[in-house]
N, C-alpha and C positions, 0 to 999 in steps of 0.2 A: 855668267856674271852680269851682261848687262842688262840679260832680262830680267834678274833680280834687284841688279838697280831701280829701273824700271818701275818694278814694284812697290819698291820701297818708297821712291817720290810719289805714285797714285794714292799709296796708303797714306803719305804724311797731308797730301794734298785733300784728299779726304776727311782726315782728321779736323785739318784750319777749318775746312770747307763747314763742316758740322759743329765744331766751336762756333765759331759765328753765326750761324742762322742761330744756335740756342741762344745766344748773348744778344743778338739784334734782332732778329723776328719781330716784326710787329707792324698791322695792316700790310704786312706784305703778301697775305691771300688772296690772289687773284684769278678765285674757284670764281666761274659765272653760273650767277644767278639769271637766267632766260626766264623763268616760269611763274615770275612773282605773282602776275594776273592769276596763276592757275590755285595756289596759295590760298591767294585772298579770296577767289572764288568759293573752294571746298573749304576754308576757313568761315565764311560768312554766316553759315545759320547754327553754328555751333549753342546749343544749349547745357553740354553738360562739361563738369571742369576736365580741360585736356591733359593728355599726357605728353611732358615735353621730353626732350633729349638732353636740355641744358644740367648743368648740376644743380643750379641756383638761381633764381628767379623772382619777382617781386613785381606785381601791378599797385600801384600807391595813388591814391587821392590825392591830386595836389591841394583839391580845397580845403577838406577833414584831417588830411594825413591818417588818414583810414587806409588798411591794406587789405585791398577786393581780393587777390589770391597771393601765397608765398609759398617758395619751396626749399628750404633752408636760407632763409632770408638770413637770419644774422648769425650763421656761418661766415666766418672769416677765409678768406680766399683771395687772391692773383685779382687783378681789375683788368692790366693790360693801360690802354689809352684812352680809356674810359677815365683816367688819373688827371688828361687833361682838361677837364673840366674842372678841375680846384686849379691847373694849373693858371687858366682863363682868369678864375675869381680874382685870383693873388696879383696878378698882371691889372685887369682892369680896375682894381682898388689901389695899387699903387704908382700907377706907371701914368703918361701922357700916349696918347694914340701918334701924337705928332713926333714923339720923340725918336729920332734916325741911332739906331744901333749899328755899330760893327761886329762883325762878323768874327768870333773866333776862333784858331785853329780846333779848340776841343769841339765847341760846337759843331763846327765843317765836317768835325771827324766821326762826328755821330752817325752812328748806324743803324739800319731797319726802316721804315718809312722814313721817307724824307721830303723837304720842300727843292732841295737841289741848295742848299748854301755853301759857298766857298770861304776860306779865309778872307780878311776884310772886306766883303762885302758890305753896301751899304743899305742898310732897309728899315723900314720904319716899325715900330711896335704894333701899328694898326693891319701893315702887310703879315708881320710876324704871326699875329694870334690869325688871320685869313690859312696861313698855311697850317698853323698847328692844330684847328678846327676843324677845314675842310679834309686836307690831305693826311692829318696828323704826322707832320712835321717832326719829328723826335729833335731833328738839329735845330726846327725853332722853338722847341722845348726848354731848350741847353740856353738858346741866345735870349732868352728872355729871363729864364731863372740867374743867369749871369747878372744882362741887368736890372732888375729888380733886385736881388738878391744877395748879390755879388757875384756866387756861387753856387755849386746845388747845394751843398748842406745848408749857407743862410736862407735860399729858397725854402728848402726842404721845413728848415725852423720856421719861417713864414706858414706854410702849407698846415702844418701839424697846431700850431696857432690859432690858425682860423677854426682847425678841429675842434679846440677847444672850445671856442666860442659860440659853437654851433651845438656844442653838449656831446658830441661824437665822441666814446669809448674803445670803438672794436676798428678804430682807421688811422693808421700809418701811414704817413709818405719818407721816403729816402730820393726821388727822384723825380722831375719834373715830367716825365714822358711813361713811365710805367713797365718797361723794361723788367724782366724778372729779378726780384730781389725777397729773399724770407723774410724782410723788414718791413716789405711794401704790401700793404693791405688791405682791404676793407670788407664791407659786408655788404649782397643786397639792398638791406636797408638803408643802413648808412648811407652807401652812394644815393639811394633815390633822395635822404635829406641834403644831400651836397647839391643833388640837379638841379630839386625843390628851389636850394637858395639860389642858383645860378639863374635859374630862369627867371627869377624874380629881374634881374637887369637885365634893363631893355637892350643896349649894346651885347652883351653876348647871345640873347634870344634871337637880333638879327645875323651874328655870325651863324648858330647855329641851324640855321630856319634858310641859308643861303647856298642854293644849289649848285651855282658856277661862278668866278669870281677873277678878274684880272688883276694880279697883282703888277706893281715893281719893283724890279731886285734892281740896285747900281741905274737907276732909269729907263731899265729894258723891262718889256711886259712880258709876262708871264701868265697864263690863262690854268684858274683850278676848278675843279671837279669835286663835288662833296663826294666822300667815302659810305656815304648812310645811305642805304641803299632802298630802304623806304620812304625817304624825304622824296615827296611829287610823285609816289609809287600808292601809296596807302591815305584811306579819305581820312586829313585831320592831323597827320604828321607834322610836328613842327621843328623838331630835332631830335638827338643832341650829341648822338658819337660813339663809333665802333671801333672796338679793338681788338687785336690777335698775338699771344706769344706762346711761345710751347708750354709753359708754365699756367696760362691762364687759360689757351683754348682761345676758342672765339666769342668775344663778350658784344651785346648792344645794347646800349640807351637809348629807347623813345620817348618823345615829348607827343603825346598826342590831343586834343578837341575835337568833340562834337557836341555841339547844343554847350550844353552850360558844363556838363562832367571835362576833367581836363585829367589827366591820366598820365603818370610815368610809368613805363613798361620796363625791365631790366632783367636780359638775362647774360647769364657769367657762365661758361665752361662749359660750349656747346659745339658738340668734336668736329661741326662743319660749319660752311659761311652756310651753305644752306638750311642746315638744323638751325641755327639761330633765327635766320629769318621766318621760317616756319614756326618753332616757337612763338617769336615776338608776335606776331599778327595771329596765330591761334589762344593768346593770351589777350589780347587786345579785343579779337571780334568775342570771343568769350567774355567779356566784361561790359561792353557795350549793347551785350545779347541778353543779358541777365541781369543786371543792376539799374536800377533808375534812381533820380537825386527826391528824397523825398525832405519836405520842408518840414526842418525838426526843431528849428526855433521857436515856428509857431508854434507847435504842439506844445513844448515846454512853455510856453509863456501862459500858453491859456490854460494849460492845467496849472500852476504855479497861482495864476492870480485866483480860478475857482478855489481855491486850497487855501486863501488869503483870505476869502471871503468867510468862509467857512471855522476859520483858525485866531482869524485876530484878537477876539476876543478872551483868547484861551491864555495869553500871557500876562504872568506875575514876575514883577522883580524886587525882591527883596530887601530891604533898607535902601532902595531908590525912592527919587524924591517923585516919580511915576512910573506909571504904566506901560507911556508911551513908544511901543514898540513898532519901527517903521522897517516892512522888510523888504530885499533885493535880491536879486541872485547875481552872483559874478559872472561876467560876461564870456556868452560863448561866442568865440571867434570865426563861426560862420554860420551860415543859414540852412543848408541844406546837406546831407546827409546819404551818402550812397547805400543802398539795400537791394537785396535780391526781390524781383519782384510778387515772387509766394510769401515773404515780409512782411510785406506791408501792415499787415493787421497782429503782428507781432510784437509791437513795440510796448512796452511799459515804463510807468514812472511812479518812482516811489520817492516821498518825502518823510526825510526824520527830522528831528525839530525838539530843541530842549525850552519846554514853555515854561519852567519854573526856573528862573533865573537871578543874582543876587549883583546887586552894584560894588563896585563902580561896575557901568558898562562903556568902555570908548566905543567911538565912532565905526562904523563898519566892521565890528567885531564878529565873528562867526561864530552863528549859534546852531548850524544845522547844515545839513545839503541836501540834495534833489541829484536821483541817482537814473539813468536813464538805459532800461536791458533790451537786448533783441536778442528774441527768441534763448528766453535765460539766459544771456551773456549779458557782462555792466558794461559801457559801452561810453560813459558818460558823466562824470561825476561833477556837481556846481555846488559851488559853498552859498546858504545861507545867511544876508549878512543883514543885521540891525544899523541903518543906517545914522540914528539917531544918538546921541551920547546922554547916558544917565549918570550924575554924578551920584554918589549917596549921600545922604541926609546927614547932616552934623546937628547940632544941636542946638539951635536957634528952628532949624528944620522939625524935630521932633517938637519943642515945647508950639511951635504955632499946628503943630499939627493934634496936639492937646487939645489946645482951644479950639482948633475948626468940632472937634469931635465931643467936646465938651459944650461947644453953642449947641452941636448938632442934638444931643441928646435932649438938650433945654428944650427945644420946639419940638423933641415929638412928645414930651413929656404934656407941654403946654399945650399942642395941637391934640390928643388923646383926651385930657381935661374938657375939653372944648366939644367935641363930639361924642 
């Protein structure tokens, strides 16, 4: 009997034991990574696309928003704490850094990574997002969507919010820290557009770009440790944050530069810390090995204006009171252009153009666009636009245009006479 007692408590304590890690897991993998040099070493002269372990994957332009490789990119999936980086956004767009939060029990009670919070502690929003960045804090997840938020669903309605704003479709948040939830979601790509904006501000670029960091809790210091495991490991890393839950696997987001290309890396659902790292950096020297930024503005500008030269005269407008047609093309939002570099002499540009045209015409009306392929893919598309406004001719317009045409014929009638 007592040995079956016995039992029965390992089994039940078993049981909580395994609830819990599946409900809280998260950066709590503390698999060592020793080998990273070795990595980057046999990752370094990679020329052909690799094969990774991840389920999902995505190397993104930050310039173009071009994407150099993907692998079920907008598959929907598990993020893990890769979540907190919207969580970041929604903090540092509504909140003050100076401002002292307390600490409360739900928060405290938060499970899986942690910064170490206890009920009413005292800490600032600027310590807060330090823990939920570096260490991914889940309890300073909780304390900051509190206040901001109120709560996690008003966070959460925040978060899903910004989704919107940002055009995002296939991304869900229910929670500030990323915990497993079937409601909680996004894609590859998605996230790399969430990073995209994140890193656009400067304050969470230097959390996340920050390798060791003294906080204080209640005025005692506290010393943290970034979790990214290639920030000051890999040439060019700038951030921005890894995550683990049995649901997601092991997810990372890198911020990487070299020379002028600036690259988001992201892989999601990769069954070890070290398969992801491996991944991430064989995704990265792969891109860096293979793509160069060719300038594609120029190219479109100077064929656009040969094609001006050539074209201008070819426009008629209809019961307009002229001719005069002035053209532009809508503006490309950057200058350069990533391509594999067997490309380069790949590129084409083709213009359509409707040169028989009838008024009225408003101002910067689009009459055509200029379409831009690599290696037969369109890649590119720019509207055409008349910068000029033709009104059409009423009728004061027609009768003077009588008489221009009725002098006109007098003088060749008279000049013909003549010679």
């Amino acid at each position: 009997m007592k040995t079956f007692k016995i039992l029965v408590l390992f089994t039940i304590f078993l049981l909580i034991f395994s609830y819990n890690y599946n409900i809280f897991a998260d950066d709590e993998d503390f698999e060592d990574i020793d080998d990273i040099g070795s990595y980057i070493e046999t990752s370094s002269d990679i020329v052909t696309e690799p094969t990774i372990n991840s389920r999902a994957a995505i190397v993104y332009d930050r310039n173009s928003g071009f994407v150099l490789y993907g692998k079920k990119e907008n598959e929907q999936c598990k993020m893990a704490s890769t979540t907190k980086i919207m969580t970041a956004i929604i903090v540092l767009e509504n909140a003050n850094l100076d401002d002292i939060v307390t600490v409360s029990k739900k928060a405290a009670g938060t499970g899986g990574s942690r910064l170490g919070l206890h009920t009413d502690d005292k800490i600032s929003v600027r310590n807060l997002l330090y823990g939920l960045l570096l260490v991914s804090g889940n309890d300073s997840a909780v304390a900051l969507a509190e206040h901001v938020g109120g709560d996690i669903s008003g966070f959460a309605n925040l978060m899903n919010n910004k989704c919107n704003e940002l055009g995002l479709t296939s991304t869900h948040f229910v929670t500030p820290h990323g915990l497993d939830n079937d409601e909680h979601y996004t894609t590859a790509y998605e996230l790399a557009k969430i990073t995209d904006y994140a890193l656009k501000n400067e304050t969470f670029r230097n959390y996340v770009g920050t390798k060791t960091y003294t906080i204080t809790i209640n005025n005692y210091s506290k010393t943290l440790t970034n979790t990214n495991e290639l920030l000051g490991n890999l040439n060019g890393v700038y951030g921005v944050k890894t995550g683990f839950t049995n649901g997601a696997n092991r997810c990372l987001v890198t911020a990487v530069k070299r020379g002028n290309m600036d690259l988001i890396c992201i892989v999601l659902g990769a069954d070890t810390k070290k398969d992801r790292t491996k991944d991430s950096i064989k995704l990265i020297e792969y891109c860096f090995n293979n793509f160069e930024l060719f300038n594609i503005k120029e190219k479109i500008q100077s064929e656009f204006e040969n094609w001006k030269l050539c074209n201008s005269s070819s426009f008629s407008v209809a019961k307009g009171i002229s001719n005069d047609i002035s053209l532009k093309l809508t503006n490309l939002p950057y200058d350069f252009f990533p391509i594999k570099h067997e490309h380069s002499d790949d590129i084409s540009i083709y213009i359509y153009c409707t040169y028989n045209l009838e008024a009225p015409l408003e101002e910067n009306s689009i009459i055509g666009y200029l379409s831009v392929s690599l290696d037969g893919k369109n890649i590119i598309t720019l509207n055409i636009q008349n910068t000029n406004s033709i009104p059409e001719k009423n009728y004061n317009d027609f009768f003077m245009q009588m008489i221009k045409n009725y002098i006109y014929n007098l003088e060749s009638i008279f000049l013909n006479k003549i010679y």
